[in-house]
DRENLOKE-16303 format. One line per 2 residues: number of its first residue (from 1); their letters; for each residue x, y, z of N, C-alpha, C. Coordinates in steps of 0.05 Angstrom, whole numbers. Example, Ala and Ser with C-alpha at 12.3 -4.5 7.8 and 13.67 -1.06 7.14 Angstrom:
1> as> 264/-114/156/246/-90/156/264/-66/156; 257/-45/142/273/-21/143/258/1/157
//
This chain:
1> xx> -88/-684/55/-65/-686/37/-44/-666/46; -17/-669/42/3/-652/45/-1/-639/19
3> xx> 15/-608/27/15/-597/14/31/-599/-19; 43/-613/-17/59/-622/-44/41/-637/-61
5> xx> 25/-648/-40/5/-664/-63/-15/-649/-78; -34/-627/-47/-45/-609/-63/-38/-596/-77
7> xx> -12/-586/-84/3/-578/-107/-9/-586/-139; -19/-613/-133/-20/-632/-157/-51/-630/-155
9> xx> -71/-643/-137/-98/-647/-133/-113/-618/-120; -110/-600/-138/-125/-582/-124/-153/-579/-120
11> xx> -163/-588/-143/-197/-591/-144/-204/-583/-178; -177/-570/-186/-179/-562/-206/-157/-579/-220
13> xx> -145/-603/-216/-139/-621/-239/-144/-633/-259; -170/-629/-257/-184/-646/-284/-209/-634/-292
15> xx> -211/-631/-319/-233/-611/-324/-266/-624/-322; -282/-614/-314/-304/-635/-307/-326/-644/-336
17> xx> -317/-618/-359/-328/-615/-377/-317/-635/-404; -290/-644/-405/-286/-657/-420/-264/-680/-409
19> xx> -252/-681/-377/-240/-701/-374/-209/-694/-374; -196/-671/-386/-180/-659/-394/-159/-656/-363
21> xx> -137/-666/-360/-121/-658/-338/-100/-642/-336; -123/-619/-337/-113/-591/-334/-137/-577/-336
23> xx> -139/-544/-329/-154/-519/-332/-154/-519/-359; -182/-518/-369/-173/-492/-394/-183/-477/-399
25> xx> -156/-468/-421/-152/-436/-425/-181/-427/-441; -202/-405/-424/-215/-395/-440/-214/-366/-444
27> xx> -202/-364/-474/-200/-336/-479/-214/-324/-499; -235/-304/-482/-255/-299/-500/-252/-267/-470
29> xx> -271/-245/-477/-269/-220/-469/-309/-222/-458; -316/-228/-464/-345/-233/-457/-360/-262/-460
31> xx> -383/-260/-449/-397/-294/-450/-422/-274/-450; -428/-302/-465/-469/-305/-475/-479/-302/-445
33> xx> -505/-279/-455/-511/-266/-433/-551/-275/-428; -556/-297/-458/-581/-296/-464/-602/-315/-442
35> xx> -585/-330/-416/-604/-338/-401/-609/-322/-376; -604/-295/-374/-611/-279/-364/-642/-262/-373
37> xx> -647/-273/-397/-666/-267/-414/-692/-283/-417; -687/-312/-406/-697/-338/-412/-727/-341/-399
39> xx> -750/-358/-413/-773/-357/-394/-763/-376/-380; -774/-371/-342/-762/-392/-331/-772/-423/-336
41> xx> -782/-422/-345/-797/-458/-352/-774/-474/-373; -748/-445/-383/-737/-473/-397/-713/-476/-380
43> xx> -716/-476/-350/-686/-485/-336/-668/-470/-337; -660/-452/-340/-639/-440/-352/-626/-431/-331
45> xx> -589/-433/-326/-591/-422/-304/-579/-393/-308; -578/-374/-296/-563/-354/-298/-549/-344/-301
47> xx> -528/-343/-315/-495/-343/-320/-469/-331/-305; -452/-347/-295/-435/-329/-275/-424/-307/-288
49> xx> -416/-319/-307/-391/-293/-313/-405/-279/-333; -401/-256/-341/-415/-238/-351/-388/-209/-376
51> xx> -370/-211/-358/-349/-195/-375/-325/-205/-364; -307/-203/-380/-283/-223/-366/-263/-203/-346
53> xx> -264/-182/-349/-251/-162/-329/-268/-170/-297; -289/-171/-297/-299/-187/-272/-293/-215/-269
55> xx> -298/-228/-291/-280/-259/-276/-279/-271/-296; -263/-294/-299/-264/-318/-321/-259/-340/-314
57> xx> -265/-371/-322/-262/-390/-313/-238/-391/-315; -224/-393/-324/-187/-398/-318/-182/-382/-298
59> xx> -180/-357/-293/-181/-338/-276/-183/-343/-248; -209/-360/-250/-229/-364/-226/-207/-393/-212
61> xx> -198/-409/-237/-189/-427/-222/-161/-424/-210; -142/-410/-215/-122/-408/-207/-130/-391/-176
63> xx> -147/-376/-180/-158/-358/-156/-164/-374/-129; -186/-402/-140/-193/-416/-121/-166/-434/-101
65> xx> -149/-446/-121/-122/-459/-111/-101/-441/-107; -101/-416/-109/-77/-401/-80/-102/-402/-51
67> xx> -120/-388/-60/-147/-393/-43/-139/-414/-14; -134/-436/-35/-140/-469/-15/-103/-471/-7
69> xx> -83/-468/-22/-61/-468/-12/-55/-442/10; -62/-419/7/-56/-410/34/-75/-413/55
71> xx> -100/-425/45/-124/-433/79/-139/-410/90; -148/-387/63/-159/-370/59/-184/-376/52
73> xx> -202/-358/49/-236/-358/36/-237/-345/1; -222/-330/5/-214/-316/-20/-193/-302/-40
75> xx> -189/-320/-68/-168/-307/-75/-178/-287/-102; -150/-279/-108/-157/-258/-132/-123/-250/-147
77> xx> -130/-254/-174/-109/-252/-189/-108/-220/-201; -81/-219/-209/-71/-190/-215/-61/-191/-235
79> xx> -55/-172/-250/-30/-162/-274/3/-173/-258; 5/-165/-248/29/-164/-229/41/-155/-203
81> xx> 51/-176/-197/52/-171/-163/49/-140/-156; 59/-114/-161/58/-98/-151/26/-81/-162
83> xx> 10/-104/-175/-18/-89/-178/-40/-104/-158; -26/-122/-145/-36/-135/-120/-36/-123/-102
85> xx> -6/-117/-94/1/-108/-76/-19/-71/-76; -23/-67/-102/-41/-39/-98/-63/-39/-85
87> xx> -71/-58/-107/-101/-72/-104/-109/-72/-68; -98/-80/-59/-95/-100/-34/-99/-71/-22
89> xx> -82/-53/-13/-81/-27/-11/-114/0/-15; -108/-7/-40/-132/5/-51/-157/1/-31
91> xx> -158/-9/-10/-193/-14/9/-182/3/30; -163/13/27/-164/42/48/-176/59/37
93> xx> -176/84/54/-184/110/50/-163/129/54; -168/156/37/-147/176/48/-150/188/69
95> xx> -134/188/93/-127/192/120/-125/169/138; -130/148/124/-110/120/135/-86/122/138
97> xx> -76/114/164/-54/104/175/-42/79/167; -23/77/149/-12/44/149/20/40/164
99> xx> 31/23/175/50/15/195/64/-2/174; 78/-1/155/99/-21/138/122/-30/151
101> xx> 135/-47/144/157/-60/154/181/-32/127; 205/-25/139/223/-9/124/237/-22/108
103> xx> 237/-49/104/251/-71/88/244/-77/70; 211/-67/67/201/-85/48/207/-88/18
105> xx> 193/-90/-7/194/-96/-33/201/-61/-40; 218/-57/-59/229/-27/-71/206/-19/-77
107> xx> 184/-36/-101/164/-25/-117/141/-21/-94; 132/-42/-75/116/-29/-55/130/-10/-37
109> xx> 147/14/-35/153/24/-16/153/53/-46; 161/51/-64/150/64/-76/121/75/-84
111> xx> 107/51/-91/78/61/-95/63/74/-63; 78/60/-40/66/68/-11/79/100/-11
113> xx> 97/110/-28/107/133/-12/106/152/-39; 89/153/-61/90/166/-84/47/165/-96
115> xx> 41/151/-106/18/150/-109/2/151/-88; -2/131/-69/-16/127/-42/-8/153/-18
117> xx> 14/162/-26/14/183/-7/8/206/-12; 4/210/-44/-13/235/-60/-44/230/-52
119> xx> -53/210/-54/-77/191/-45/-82/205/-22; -71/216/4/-75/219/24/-67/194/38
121> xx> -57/173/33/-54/153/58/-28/156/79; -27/152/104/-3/160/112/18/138/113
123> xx> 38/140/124/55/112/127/78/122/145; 89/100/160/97/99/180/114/76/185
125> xx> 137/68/165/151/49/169/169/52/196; 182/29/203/186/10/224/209/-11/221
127> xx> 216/-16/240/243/-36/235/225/-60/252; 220/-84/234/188/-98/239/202/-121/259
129> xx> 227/-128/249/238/-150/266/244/-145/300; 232/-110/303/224/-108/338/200/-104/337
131> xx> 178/-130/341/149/-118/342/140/-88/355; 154/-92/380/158/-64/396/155/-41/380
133> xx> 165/-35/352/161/-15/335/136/-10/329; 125/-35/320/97/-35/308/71/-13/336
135> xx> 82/-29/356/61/-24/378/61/15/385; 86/23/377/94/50/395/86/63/367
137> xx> 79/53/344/73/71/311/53/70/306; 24/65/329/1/58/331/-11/89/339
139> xx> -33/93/318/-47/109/324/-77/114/321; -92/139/329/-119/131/328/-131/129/300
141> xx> -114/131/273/-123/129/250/-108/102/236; -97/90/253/-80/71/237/-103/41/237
143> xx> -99/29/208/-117/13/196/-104/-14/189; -70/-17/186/-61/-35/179/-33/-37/180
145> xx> -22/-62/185/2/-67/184/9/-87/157; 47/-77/144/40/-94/126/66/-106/128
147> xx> 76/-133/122/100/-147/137/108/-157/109; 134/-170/108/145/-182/93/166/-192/105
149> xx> 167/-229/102/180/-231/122/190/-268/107; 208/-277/95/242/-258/102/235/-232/77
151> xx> 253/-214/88/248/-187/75/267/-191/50; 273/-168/32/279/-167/10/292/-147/9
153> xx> 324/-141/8/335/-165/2/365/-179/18; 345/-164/47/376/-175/70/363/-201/81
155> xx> 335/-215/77/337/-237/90/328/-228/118; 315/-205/125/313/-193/157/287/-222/160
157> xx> 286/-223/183/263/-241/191/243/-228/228; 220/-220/213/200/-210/226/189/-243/239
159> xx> 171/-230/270/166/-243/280/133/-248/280; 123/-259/255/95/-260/253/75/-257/271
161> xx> 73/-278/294/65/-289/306/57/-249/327; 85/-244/334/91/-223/357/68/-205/348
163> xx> 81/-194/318/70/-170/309/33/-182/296; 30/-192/294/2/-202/289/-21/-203/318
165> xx> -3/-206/335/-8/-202/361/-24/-172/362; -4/-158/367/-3/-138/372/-22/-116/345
167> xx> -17/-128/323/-41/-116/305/-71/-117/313; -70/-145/326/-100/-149/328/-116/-136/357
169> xx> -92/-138/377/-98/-121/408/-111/-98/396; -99/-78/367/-115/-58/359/-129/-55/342
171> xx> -141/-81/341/-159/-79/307/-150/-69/286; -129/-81/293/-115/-66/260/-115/-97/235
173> xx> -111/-95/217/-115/-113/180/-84/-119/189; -75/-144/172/-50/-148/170/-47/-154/138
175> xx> -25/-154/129/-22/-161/95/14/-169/102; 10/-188/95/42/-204/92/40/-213/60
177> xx> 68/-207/54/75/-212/26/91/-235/21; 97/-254/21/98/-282/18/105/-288/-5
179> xx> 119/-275/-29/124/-280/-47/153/-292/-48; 170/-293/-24/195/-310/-24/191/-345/-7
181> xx> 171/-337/7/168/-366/22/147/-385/6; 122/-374/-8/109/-382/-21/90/-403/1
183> xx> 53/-410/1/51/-423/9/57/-451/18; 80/-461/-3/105/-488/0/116/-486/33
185> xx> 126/-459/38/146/-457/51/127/-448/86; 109/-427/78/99/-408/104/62/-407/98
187> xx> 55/-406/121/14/-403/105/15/-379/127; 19/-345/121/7/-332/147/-15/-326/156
189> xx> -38/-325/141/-60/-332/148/-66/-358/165; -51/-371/168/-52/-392/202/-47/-378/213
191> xx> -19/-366/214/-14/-345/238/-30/-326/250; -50/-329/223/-70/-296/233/-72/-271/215
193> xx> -55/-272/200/-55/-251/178/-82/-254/163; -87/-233/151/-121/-226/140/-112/-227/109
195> xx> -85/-211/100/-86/-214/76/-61/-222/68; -57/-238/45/-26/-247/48/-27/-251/-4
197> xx> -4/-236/-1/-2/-219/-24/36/-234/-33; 24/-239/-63/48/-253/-75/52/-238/-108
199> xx> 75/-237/-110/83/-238/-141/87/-272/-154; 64/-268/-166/64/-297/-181/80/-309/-208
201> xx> 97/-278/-212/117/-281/-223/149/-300/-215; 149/-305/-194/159/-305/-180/166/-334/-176
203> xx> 171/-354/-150/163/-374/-150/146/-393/-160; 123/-382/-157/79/-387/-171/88/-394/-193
205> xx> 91/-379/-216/102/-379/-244/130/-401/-245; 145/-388/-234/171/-410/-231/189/-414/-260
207> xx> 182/-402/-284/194/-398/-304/202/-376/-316; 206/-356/-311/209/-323/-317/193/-324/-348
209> xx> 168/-330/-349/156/-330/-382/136/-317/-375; 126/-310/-343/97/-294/-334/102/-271/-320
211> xx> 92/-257/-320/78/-227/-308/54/-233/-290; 46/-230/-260/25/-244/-256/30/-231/-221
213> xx> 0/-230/-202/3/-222/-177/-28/-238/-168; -19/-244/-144/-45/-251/-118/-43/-235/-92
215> xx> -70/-250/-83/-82/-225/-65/-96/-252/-57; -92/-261/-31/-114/-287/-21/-125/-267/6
217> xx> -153/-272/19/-166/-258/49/-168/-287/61; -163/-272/84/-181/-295/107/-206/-305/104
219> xx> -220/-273/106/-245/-275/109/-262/-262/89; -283/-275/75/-305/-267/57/-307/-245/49
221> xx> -317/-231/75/-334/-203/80/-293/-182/65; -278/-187/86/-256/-172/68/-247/-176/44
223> xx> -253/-200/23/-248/-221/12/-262/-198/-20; -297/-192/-13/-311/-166/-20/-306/-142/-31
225> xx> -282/-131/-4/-274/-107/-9/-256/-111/-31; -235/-134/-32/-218/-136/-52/-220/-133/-75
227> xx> -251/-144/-81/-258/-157/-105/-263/-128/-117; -282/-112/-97/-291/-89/-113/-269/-77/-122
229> xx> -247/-72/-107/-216/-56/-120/-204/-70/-144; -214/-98/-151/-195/-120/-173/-214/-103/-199
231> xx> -246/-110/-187/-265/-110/-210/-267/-74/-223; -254/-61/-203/-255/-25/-205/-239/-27/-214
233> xx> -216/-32/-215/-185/-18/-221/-191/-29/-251; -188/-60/-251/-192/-82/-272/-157/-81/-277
235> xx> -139/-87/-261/-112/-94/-264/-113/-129/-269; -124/-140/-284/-123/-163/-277/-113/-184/-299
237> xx> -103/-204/-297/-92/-217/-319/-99/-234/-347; -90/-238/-365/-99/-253/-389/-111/-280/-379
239> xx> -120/-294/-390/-126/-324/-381/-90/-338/-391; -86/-326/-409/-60/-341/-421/-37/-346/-396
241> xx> -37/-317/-380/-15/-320/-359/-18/-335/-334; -53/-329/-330/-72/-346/-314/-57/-377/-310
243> xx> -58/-386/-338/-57/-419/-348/-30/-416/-345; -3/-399/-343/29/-413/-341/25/-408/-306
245> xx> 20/-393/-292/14/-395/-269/-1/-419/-258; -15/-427/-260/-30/-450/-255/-6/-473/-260
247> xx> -5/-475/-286/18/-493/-293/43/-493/-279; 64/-468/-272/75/-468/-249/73/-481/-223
249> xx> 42/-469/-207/49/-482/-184/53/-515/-183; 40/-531/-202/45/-558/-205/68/-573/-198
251> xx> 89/-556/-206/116/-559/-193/128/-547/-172; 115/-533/-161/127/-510/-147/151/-528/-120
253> xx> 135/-548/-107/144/-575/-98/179/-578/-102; 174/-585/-127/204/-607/-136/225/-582/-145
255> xx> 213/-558/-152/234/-537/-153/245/-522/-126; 222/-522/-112/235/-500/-83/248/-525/-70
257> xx> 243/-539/-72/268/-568/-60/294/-567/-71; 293/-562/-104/320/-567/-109/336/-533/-103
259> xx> 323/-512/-106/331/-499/-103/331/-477/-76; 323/-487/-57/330/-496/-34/357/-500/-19
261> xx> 360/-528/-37/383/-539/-30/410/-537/-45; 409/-520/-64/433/-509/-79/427/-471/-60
263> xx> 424/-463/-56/423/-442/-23/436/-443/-19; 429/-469/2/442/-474/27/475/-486/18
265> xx> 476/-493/-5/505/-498/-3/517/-475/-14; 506/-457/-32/516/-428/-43/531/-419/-17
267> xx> 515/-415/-6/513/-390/24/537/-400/40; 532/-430/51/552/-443/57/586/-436/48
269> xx> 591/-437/24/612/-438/6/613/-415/5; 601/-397/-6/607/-368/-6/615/-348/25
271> xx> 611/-348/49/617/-345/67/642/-349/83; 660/-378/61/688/-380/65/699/-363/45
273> xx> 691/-349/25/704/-332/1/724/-305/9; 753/-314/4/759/-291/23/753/-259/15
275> xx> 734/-261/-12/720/-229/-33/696/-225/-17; 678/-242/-1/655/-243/10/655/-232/39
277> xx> 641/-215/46/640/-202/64/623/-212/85; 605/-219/73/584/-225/95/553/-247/84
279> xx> 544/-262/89/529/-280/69/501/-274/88; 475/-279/70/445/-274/91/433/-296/76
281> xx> 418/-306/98/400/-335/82/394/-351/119; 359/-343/116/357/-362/135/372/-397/140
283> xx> 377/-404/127/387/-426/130/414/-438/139; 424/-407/141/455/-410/163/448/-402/189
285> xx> 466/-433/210/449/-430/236/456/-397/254; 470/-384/242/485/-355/260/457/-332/243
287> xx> 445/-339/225/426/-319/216/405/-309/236; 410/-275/238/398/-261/263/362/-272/261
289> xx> 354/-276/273/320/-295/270/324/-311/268; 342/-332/260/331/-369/252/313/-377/262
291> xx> 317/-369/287/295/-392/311/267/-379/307; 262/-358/307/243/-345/300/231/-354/272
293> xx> 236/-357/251/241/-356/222/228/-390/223; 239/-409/239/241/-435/233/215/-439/250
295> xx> 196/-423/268/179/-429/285/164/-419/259; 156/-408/250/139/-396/231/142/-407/200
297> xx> 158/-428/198/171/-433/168/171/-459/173; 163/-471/143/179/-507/140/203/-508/129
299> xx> 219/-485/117/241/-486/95/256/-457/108; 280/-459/99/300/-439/95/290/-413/70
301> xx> 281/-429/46/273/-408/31/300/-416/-1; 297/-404/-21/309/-404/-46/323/-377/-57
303> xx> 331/-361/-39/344/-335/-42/359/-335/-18; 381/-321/-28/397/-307/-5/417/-292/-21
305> xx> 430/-264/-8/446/-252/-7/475/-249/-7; 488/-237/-8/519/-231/-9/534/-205/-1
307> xx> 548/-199/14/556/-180/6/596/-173/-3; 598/-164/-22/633/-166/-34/650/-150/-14
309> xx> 670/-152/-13/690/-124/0/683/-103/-12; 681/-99/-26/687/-77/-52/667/-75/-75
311> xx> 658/-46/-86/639/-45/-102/659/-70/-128; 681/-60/-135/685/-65/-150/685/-93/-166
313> xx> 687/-110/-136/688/-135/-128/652/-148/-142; 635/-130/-134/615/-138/-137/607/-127/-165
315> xx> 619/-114/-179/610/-105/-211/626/-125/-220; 640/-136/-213/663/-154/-229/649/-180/-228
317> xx> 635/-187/-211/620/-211/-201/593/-210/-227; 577/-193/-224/558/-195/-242/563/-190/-273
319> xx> 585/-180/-279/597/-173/-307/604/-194/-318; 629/-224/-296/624/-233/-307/611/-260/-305
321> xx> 606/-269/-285/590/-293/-279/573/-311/-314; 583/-327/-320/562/-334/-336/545/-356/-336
323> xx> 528/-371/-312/507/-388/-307/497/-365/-302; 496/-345/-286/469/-332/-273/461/-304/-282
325> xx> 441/-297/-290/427/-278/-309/446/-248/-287; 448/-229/-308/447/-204/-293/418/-190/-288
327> xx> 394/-196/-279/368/-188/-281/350/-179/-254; 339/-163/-255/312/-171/-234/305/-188/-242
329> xx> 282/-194/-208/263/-212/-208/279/-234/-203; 269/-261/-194/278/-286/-172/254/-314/-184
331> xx> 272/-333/-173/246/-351/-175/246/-377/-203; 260/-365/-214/259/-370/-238/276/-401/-245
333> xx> 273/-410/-262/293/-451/-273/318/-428/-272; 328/-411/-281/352/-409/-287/357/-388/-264
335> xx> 390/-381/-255/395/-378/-231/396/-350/-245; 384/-324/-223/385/-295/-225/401/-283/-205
337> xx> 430/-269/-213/432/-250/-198/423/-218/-201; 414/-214/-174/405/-181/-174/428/-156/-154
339> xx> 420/-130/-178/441/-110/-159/414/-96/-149; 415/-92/-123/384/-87/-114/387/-53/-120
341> xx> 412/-43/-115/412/-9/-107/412/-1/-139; 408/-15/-158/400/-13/-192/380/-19/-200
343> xx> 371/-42/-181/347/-49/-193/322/-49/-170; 318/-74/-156/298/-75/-149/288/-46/-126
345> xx> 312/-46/-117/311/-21/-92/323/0/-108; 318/15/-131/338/29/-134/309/66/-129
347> xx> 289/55/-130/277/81/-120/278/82/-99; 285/73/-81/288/88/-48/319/100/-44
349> xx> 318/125/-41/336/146/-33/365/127/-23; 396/141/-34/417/123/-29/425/132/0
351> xx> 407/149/12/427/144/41/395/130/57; 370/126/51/362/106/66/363/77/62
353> xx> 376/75/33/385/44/32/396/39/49; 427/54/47/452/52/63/442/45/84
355> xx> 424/58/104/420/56/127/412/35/140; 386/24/112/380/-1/115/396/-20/115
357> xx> 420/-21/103/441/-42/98/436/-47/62; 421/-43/54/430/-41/31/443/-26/9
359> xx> 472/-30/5/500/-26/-4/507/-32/-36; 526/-12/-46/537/-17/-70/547/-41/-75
361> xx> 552/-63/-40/567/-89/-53/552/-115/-49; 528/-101/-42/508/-123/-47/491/-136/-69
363> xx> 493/-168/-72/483/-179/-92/464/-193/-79; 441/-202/-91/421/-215/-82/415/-240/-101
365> xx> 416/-266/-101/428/-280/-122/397/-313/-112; 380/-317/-132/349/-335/-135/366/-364/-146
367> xx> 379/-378/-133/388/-405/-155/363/-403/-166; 376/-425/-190/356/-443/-210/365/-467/-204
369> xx> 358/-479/-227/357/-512/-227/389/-520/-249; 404/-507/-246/422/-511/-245/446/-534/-230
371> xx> 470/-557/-238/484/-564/-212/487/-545/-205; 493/-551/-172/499/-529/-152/534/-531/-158
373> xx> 547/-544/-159/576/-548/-164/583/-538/-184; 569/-529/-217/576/-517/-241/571/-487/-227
375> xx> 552/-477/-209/543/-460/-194/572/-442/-184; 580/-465/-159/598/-452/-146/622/-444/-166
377> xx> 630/-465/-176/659/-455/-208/650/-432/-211; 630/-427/-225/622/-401/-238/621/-381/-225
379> xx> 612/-376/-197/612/-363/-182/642/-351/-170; 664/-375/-166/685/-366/-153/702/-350/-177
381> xx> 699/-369/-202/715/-343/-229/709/-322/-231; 675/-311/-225/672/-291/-223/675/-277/-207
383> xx> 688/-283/-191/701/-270/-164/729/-260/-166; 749/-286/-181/764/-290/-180/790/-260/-187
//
């Protein structure tokens, strides 16, 4: 089946217990523990789940279908993307070496350079879109590389394939974060990546009504280590958010299509704006990686960037725009613009933003399901 279908037929469409087409929600904090007790002569079988911080059938099923959509052995649900992204983390040790991409997510470059580095772990970001970095930041303690790729929130585009290469020449773990391409768009575990980590808030969810994170492995045996860090920490989610996630991906399909394609005409249109400075979005053919981006990708992707002449230009834009939220976070039916150096990036230091390219006149802007034409009006008044 294509993947749009398994979207729909995951294994978990129909409940086997009552016929029901859908998961259901079981919310309960413990299960009957009494055939663990049982003489064996009356059949009884053993019971999986045992406390729901270790697992739950709703839990279990949304776990299994990122599992099967990224072409992994094992998934695992979170509180929220950045307790994945810990989680995920968390199977190091202190005096591990990790190799990050310098682009990546604000809140993972935070927790990598504030908790984890009290932790003892070291880090060693990299400008990832020259594999070449990765290879020369290699050392005899280094354990992992971690990619995000298109990055967040210039749209940089890393070369999977290169740097996965080159991870594995040294036995090093990979973890790609995939929360903008979504398995719809990118599977990097084809490429070779070991662990590949999403905010399921995000796309997954697809309605800004959830809080929610994944964590899918390649392989079993690493698949293990995860579990012990999910089942230790116990960051893990309600069944309730479980069930709008689940319910999300169902569509995930017919939304990253439409919004997709209101992008590509944003980016388009906004790039003739004579207030617009500069536009990012894989899906314009001059974007630095395309060809790279499009060898590793089925889609352009549902975000892209902006940048104004002028701060002023760009506080005037989000003040007053009225289709698109002033908010973090992306992904969502209704269109979000973000000021990253306030919000999402606003813990990383203002002269290594800068450096990065991220600027006071940058907006970072998730259509929704919005016309794209009520879109652009709104957009150019708010410019205007």
């Amino acid at each position: 089946m294509k993947l749009g279908t398994r979207l729909i037929h995951s294994g978990h469409d129909t409940d086997p217990s009552s016929g029901a087409l859908g998961v259901p929600l079981i919310q309960t904090s413990t299960f009957d523990q009494s055939a663990y007790f049982a003489d064996p002569a009356d059949g009884r079988e053993a019971p999986r789940y045992d406390y729901a911080r270790s697992g739950n059938p709703t839990r279990n099923a949304l776990e299994e279908i990122i599992a099967g959509l990224e072409g992994g052995k094992c998934g695992y649900a979170f509180g929220s993307g950045i307790a994945a992204v810990s989680s995920a983390l968390g199977i190091f040790s202190a005096g591990d070496h990790i190799i990050a991409a310098e682009d990546i997510y604000g809140g993972a470059y935070r927790i990598l350079n504030t908790f984890f580095r009290r932790w003892g772990l070291e880090l060693t970001a990299v400008d990832a879109s020259d594999p070449e970095q990765i290879r020369r930041s290699i050392k005899s303690n280094t354990k992992a590389v971690y990619l995000e790729t298109p990055s967040n929130p210039l749209l940089k585009i890393t070369d999977l394939k290169a740097c996965i290469t080159i991870a594995k020449e040294a036995g090093l773990l990979v973890l790609v974060d995939n929360t903008f391409m979504t398995p719809y768009f990118q599977r990097p575990i084809e490429l070779g990546a070991d662990i590949v980590l999403h905010s399921a808030t995000k796309f997954l969810g697809g309605h800004s009504d959830v809080i929610s994170g994944l964590a899918v492995t390649a392989a079993k045996e690493l698949g293990k280590r995860v579990y012990a860090v999910q089942n230790g920490f116990g960051a893990v989610p309600g069944p309730w958010d479980v069930w709008l996630v689940i319910r999300g991906i169902k569509t995930l399909k017919v939304r990253l299509e439409t919004q997709q394609a209101t992008a590509r005409f944003l980016s388009r249109r906004l790039r003739e704006h004579p207030k617009v400075e500069a536009v990012y979005y894989p899906g314009l053919e001059d974007h630095p990686g395309k060809a790279v981006h499009d060898g590793q990708s089925s889609g352009a992707g549902a975000v892209f960037s902006f940048k104004t002449r002028t701060v002023e230009q760009a506080l005037g834009f989000l003040g007053r725009t009225k289709l698109a939220a002033a908010a973090v976070s992306l992904g969502g039916v209704e269109t979000i613009a973000s000021y990253p150096v306030r919000m999402s990036h606003a813990s990383i230091p203002k002269p290594e933003r800068e450096r990065l390219g991220i600027t006071d006149t940058l907006i970072r802007i998730s259509p929704g399901l919005e016309d794209p034409e009520d879109l652009l009006e709104d957009f150019e008044q708010a410019l205007a």
